[in-house]
Every structure is written in C-alpha cells, then in structure tokens.
C-alpha positions in Angstrom: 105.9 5.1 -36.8 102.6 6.4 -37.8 101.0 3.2 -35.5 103.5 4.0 -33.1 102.1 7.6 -32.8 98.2 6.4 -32.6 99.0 3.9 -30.0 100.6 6.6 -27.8 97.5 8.9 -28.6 95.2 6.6 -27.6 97.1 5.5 -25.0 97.3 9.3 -24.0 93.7 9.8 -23.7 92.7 7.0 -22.1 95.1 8.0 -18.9 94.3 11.2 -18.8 90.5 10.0 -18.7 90.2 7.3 -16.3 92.3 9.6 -14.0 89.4 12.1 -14.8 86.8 9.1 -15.3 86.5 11.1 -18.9 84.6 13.8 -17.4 86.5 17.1 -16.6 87.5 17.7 -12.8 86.9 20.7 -10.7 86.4 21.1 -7.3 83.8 24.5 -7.4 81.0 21.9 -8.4 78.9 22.7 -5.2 78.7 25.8 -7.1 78.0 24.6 -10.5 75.6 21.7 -9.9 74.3 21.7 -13.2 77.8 21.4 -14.5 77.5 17.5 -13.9 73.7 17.0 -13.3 71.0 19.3 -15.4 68.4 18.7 -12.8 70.2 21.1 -11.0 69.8 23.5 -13.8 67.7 27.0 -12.6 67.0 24.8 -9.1 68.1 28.1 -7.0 66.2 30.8 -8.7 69.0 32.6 -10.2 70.4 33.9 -13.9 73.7 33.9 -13.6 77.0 33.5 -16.0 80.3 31.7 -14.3 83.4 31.5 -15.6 85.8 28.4 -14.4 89.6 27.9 -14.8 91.2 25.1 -13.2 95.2 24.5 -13.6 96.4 20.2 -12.1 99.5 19.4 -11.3 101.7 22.8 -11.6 105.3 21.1 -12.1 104.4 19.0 -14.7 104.4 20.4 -18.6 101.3 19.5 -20.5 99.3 18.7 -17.6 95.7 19.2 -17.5 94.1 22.4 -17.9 90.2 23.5 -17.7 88.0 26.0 -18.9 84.2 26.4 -18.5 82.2 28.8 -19.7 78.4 28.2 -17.9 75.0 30.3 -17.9 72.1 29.4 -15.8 68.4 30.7 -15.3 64.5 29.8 -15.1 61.0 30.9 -15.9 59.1 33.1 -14.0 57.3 30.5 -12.6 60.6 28.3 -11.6 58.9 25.1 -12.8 61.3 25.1 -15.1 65.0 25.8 -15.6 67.5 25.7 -17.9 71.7 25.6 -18.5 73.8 25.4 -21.2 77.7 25.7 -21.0 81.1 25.5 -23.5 84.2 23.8 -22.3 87.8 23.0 -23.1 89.4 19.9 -21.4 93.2 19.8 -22.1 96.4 17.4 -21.3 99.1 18.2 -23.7 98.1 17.3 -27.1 94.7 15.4 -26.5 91.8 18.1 -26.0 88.1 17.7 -25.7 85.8 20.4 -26.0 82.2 21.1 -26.7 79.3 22.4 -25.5 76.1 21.4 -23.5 72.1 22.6 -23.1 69.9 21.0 -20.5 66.4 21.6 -19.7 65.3 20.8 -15.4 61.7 20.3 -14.6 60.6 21.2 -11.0 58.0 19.1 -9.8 57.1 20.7 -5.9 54.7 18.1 -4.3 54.5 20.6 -1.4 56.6 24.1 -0.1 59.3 21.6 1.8 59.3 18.5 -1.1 59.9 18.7 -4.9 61.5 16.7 -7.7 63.5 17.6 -10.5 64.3 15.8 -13.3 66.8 17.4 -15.8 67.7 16.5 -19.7 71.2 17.7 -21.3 72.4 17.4 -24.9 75.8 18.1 -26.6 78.3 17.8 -28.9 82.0 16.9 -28.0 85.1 16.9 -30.7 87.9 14.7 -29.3 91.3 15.6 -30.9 95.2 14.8 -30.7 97.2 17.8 -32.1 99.9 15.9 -33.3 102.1 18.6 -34.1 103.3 18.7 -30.6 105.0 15.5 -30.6 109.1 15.8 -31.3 110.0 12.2 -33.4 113.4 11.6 -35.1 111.6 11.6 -38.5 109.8 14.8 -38.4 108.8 14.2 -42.0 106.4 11.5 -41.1 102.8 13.0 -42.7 100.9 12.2 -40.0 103.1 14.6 -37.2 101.6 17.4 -39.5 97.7 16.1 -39.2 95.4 17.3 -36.7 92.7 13.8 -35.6 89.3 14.5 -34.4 86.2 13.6 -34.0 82.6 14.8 -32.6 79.8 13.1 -31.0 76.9 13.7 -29.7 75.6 12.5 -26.2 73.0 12.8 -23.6 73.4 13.6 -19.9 70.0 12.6 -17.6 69.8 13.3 -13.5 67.5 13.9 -11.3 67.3 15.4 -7.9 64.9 14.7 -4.6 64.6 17.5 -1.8 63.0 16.6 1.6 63.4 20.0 3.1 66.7 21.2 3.5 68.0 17.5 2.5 69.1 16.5 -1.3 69.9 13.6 -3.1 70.4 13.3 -7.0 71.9 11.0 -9.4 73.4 12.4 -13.1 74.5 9.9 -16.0 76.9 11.5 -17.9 78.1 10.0 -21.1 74.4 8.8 -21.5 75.1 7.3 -25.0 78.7 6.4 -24.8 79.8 7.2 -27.8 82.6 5.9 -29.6 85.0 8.0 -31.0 87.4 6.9 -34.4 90.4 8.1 -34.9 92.2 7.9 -38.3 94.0 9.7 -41.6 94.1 8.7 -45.2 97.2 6.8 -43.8 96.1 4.4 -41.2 93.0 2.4 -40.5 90.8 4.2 -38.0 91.4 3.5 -34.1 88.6 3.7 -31.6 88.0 4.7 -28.2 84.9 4.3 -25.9 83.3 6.8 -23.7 81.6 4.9 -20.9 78.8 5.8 -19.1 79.2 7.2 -16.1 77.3 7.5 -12.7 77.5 10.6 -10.0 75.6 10.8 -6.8 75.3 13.8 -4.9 73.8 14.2 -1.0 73.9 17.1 0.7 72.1 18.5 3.7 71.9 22.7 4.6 71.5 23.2 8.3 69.9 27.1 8.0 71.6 29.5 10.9 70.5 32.8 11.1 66.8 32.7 9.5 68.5 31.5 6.5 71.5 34.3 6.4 74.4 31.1 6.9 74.1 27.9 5.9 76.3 24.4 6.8 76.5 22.0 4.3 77.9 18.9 4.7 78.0 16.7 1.7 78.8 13.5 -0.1 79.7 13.2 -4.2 80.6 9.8 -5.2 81.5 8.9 -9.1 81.8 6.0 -11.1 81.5 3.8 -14.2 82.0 0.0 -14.9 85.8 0.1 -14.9 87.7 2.7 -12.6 87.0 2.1 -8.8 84.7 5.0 -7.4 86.0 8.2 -6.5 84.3 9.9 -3.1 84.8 13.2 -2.3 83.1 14.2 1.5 83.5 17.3 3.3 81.8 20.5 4.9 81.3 23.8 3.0 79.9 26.9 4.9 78.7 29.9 3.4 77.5 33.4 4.2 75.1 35.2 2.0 76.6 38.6 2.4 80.2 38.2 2.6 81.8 35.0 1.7 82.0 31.1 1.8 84.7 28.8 2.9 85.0 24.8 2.8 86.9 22.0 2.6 86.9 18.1 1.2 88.9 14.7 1.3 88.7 13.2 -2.3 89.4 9.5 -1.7 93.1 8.0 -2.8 93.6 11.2 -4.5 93.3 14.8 -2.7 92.3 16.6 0.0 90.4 20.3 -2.0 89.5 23.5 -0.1 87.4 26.3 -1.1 87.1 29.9 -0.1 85.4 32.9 -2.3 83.7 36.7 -1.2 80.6 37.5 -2.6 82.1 41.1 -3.6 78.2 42.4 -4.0 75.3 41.1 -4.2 75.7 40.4 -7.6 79.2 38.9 -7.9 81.4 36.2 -5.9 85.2 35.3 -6.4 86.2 31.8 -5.4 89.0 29.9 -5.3 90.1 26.3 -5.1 93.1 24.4 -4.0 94.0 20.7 -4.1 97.0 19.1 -2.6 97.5 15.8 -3.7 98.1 12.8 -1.6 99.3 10.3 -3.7 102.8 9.0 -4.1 103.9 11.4 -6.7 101.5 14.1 -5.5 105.3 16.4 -4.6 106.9 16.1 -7.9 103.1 16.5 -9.8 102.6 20.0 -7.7 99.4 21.1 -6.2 96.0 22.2 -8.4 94.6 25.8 -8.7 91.2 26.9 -9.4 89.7 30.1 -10.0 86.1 30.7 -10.4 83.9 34.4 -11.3 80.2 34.1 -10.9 77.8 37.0 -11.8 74.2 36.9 -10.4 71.7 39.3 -12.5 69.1 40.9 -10.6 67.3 39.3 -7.5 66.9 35.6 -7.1 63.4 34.8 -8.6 63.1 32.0 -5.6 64.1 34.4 -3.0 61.5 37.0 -4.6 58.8 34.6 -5.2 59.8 33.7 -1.2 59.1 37.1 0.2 55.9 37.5 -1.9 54.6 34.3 -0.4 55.7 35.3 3.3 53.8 38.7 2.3 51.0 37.4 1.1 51.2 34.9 4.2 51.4 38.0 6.5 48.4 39.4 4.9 46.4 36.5 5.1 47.4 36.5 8.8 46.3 40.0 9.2 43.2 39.5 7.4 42.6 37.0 9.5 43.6 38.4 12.7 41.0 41.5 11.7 38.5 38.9 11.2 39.3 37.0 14.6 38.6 40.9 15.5 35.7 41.1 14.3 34.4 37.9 15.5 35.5 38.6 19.0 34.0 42.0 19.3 30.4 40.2 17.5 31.0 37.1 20.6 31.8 40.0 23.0 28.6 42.3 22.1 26.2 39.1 22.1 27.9 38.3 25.3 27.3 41.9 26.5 23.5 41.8 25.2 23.5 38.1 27.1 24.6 39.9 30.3 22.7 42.8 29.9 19.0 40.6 28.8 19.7 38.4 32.2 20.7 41.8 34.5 17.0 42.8 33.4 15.5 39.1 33.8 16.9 39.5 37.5 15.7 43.0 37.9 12.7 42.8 37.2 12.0 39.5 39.1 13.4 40.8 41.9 11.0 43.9 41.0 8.1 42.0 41.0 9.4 40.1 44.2 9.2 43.2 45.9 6.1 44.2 44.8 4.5 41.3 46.2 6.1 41.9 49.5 4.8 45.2 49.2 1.4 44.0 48.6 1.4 41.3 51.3 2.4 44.2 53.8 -0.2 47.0 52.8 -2.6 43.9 53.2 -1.5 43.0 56.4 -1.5 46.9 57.3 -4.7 46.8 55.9 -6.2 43.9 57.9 -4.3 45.4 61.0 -6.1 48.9 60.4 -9.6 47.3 60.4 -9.3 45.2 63.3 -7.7 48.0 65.5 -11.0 49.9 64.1 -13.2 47.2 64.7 -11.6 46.7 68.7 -12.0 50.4 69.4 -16.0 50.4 68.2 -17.1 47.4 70.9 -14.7 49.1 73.5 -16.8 52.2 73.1 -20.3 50.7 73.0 -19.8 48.0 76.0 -18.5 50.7 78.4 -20.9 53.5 77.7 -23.9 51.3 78.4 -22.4 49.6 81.5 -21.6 52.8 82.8 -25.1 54.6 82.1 -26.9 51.5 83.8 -24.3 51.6 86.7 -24.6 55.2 87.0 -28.0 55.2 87.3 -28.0 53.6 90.5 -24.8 55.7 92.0 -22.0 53.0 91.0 -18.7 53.4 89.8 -17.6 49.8 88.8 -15.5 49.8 85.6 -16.0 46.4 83.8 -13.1 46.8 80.9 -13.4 45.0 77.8 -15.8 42.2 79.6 -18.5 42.3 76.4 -15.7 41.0 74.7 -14.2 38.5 77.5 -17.9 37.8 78.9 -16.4 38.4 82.5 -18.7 39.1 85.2 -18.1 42.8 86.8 -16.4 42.9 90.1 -18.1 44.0 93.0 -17.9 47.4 94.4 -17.1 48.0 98.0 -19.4 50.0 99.4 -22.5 49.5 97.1 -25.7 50.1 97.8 -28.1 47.6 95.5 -26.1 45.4 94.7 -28.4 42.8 93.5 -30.3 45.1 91.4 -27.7 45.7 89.6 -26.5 42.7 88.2 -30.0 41.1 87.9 -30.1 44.3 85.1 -26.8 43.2 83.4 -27.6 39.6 83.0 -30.9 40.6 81.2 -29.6 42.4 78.9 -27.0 39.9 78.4 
C-alpha cells in the first residue's frame, strides 16, 4: 500500500509537470517577463508589485491552481534591475511552492541597441499532502505523513533589443535538481527536474508617438523530453486606457487577454483559455486574473523626457548659436558690401575727376587758342588797313596773314601797283 501510494504520487507529479513542462503556466507572461526570464527583470523602468491568480480546467476537482506574488524595480541609473517573486503551484495533493530573486544587467551599446543578461536564484519545496487520498485502510501511517522536499536552483536568460525588436532565451531549472521523496517507512523515491529552455521574440510597432503599441510575438518552450510548446499571437495595448490580445498555444489552447489600466498607477487584466484538445469540454475552460500596481513615474520614461529636454536644449543652444553665426556671416557680408560700394565709389570718383580734368584742359587749351586767333586777327588787319588807307583804298584782306593769300583787287583803284609792291615788302 504504502508503495502503492508513492507510485501514484510520483506518478501524480510527473503528469501534472510535463503537461506544465514543471514550470507553472499563465498566460499574462507578456506582462510578467521576468516571471520566466530575469533578464527581463527592471528592463521597462518601472517598480511595481503584481499579484497573479490563475484557475485550469474549472469542471475538474483538484485541478491546477496558481498563485504568484511578484515585485519588480531598478536603479536610478537603469543599468541594473532586479525581481524577486513567491509562488504556489497546486494540482490536488502535489504542491510546489517557493520563491525567486534575480539580478538583470543592462548593457546599452547605443539609444536603439542593448543587452541584458539576468541571474535568478531560489528555493522550491516539492510536496504530496497525503492526507487527501481516501484508501480502504485509512490506518496506513503513511496517509497521515506530509513528503517534501526543497531545492535550490538557478534560472539564467538573456535578452537582445534591436530597436523596437526583442529576442531572449531563459533556462529555467538551471540545475535540475533532484527531488527524494520518502518516510521512515519506505526507501526514498526520486524525481528529476529537467532543464528547461524558453525563447521569446517580440516586435512593438509604436502608433501614436509611442501612446499604442502592436505587438506581435512568438514564446516557444521546451526541454529534452516533452515536444515544444508554441504559443503565437498579437497583443495591443494603450497606455492610458487598456490592452487587449489574443494567442494560439499549439495542440493545447487558444488564450486571450484584456485588462484597463484604471490609473496611471494600476491595471486589471484578465485571461481566458479555451482548450482544444479532445477532452478540453469535460476539463472546462481556464481563468486568470492579474492586479498590477505601478509606483510613481516610470524611471525610463522620465530619464526619456530628460534626454529629449536636454536634446531640445542642445537644439536651442544650437539654433542661438546658428544665430549668432549667421548675424556674424551677415555683418561681414554687410561690411563686404559696404567696403566694395566704397571701392566703386570712389573709383568711379576718381574716374570723374579725370574726366573733369581732361575737360578743364581742353577748355583750357580751347581758351588760349581762341585768345591767340583773336590777337593776329587784330594786328594783320589794322596794319593792312592803315597802309591801304593811306593811299584812299578800302580792300579788306580777312585773315590772309594767317592764310598768306594775296588781297583782291579793288575796282576802281587808283595805284594799284604801289600798293602791293608795299605789302610784299613788308611781307
């Protein structure tokens, strides 16, 4: 009997985790990263305390139930982030609960790029309450014992952005402990964790300077026995009022998500799974109910907004320099304009004077030889005239000293001769 009862036990366990691949199931995880990958932990900028309840398969007695319990945060200087989180995992009377710290690095190579890489550490107590099995012999010893055993064990991921692209790995169950299960009556019975393997990709397509966000995404888990689980789907969310999404979980479900962000401080979300395998009817639907409070502002969204202000000062500082500059380029420029207006003015001035010179010159030169004309006019016709006169002529000879022309005869002259035999002496 007491072998019988182990057997079942183990045999208990090891269903309810390979359905669960040993790690507990929820379908809010988009909003719990760190949950199943501590490089996620304090990647967002926010301190903030969820609380998780998840009810599968409402027809059936006994099935699984889970609780969570999670806190989440950074430093100032979001290089560094950090998690922690209790938990209860429950089907019937096998339970595993225990608690969880992890520790993220942030590694940004520029504002777009960055790596993370996280480290968790806990300790899990696996335990059959064996007081809820109903036997014919309920005075069997080991129906009143309550098995258990802790372990500790190491969780390790790490996560790559490229923008508004992610991809991450997590390896749960890093150690994969083995847990022993025994009483004084029996020889102990063990059962392996294995170590598991989740990727997560997921890309944000930003609407709305940020304000919405589309994310479509791909989770796939696995480990060196159960065939992978992939869960794919679409989940859109708006900051100020709410978020709503759905997701096909392959052979298994198809999960959808909706929750209000109340204030700016608090969201409400729900879950809902409707299962598609054969017995998915009879099993009844999941439920999932998740409260999240935010304290204070997000720390990336701050440190965000001081960066775009000190951006915009930087831009204004510069802009008053580009100012400056211009007005300096527009004044030499002016002074340029100004120096070569004069250069032409004055050429130009000068240019004038000498056109001013050349024509008082040629005045000048014009003055003296109208002067000089009018003196020989004078002298040649006063003498002609006196000699002519003298002997009762009237002949008027012009300007013949100067065009040596002989003087025309008068009609009616007396001595002729005389006359010009006097002019060509003197000539």
């Amino acid at each position: 009997m007491r072998k019988q009862f182990i057997v079942l036990a183990a045999f208990l366990v090891g269903i309810v985790n390979v359905n669960a691949q040993q790690l507990p199931l929820i379908s809010s995880y988009l909003n719990t990263s760190y949950l199943f990958n501590p490089a996620f932990s304090g990647i967002e900028g926010k301190t903030e305390i969820s609380v998780l309840n998840r009810r599968q398969w409402t027809n059936i007695q006994g099935a699984p139930e889970t609780q969570f319990m999670a806190f989440n945060g950074n430093r100032d200087d979001l290089k560094f982030g950090y998690s922690g989180y209790a938990f209860n995992d429950a089907t019937d009377i096998v339970s595993r609960s225990g608690f969880y710290g992890s520790y993220a690095w942030h590694v940004k190579f520029t504002d777009e790029n960055s790596l993370s890489l996280g480290l968790g550490a806990g300790y899990v107590n696996n335990s059959i309450n064996s007081s809820g099995i109903r036997v014919p012999d309920e005075l069997d010893p080991v129906l009143y014992s309550q098995l258990s055993s802790a372990k500790f064990d190491l969780n390790f991921g790490f996560n790559l952005q490229f923008g508004d692209f992610n991809i991450g790995a997590a390896v749960p169950n890093l150690l994969a402990p083995k847990v022993d299960f025994g009483d004084n009556f029996n020889s102990p019975y063990q059962y392996h964790y294995m170590r598991h393997y989740v990727v997560n990709t997921q890309y944000n397509v930003q609407m709305q300077k940020g304000l919405m966000t589309l994310s479509p995404f791909v989770t796939v888990r696995a480990n060196e026995v159960t065939i992978p689980q992939v869960d794919a789907g679409l989940m859109f969310n708006h900051k100020e009022y709410f978020y709503v999404g759905a997701a096909y979980r392959s052979s298994y479900a198809v999960t959808s998500n909706a929750g209000v962000h109340v204030t700016e401080n608090i969201s409400l979300g729900y879950a809902y799974d409707f299962s598609l395998n054969t017995y998915g009817f009879a099993l009844g639907n999941s439920h999932e109910f998740m409260l999240r409070y935010t304290f204070g502002e997000s720390k990336k969204d701050k440190r965000l907004e001081n960066e775009i202000k000190k951006l915009k000062d930087r831009q204004r500082r510069q802009s008053g320099d580009l100012e400056d500059l211009l007005n300096d380029r527009l004044d030499e420029f002016k002074d340029e304009i100004t120096e070569q207006q004069k250069s032409l003015f004055d050429a130009e001035k000068e240019a004038m004077k000498g056109e001013l010179s050349e024509a008082a010159a040629q005045a000048a030169a014009d003055a003296a030889a109208n002067s000089q004309g009018s003196g020989v006019n004078g002298g040649n016709n006063t003498g002609v005239n006196s000699a002519m006169n003298g002997d009762g002529l009237t002949t008027d000879i012009g300007n013949n000293a100067t065009g040596n022309t002989y003087p025309q005869t008068p009609q009616g002259s007396g001595n002729v001769n005389s006359s010009i035999k006097g002019y060509d002496s003197n000539q």
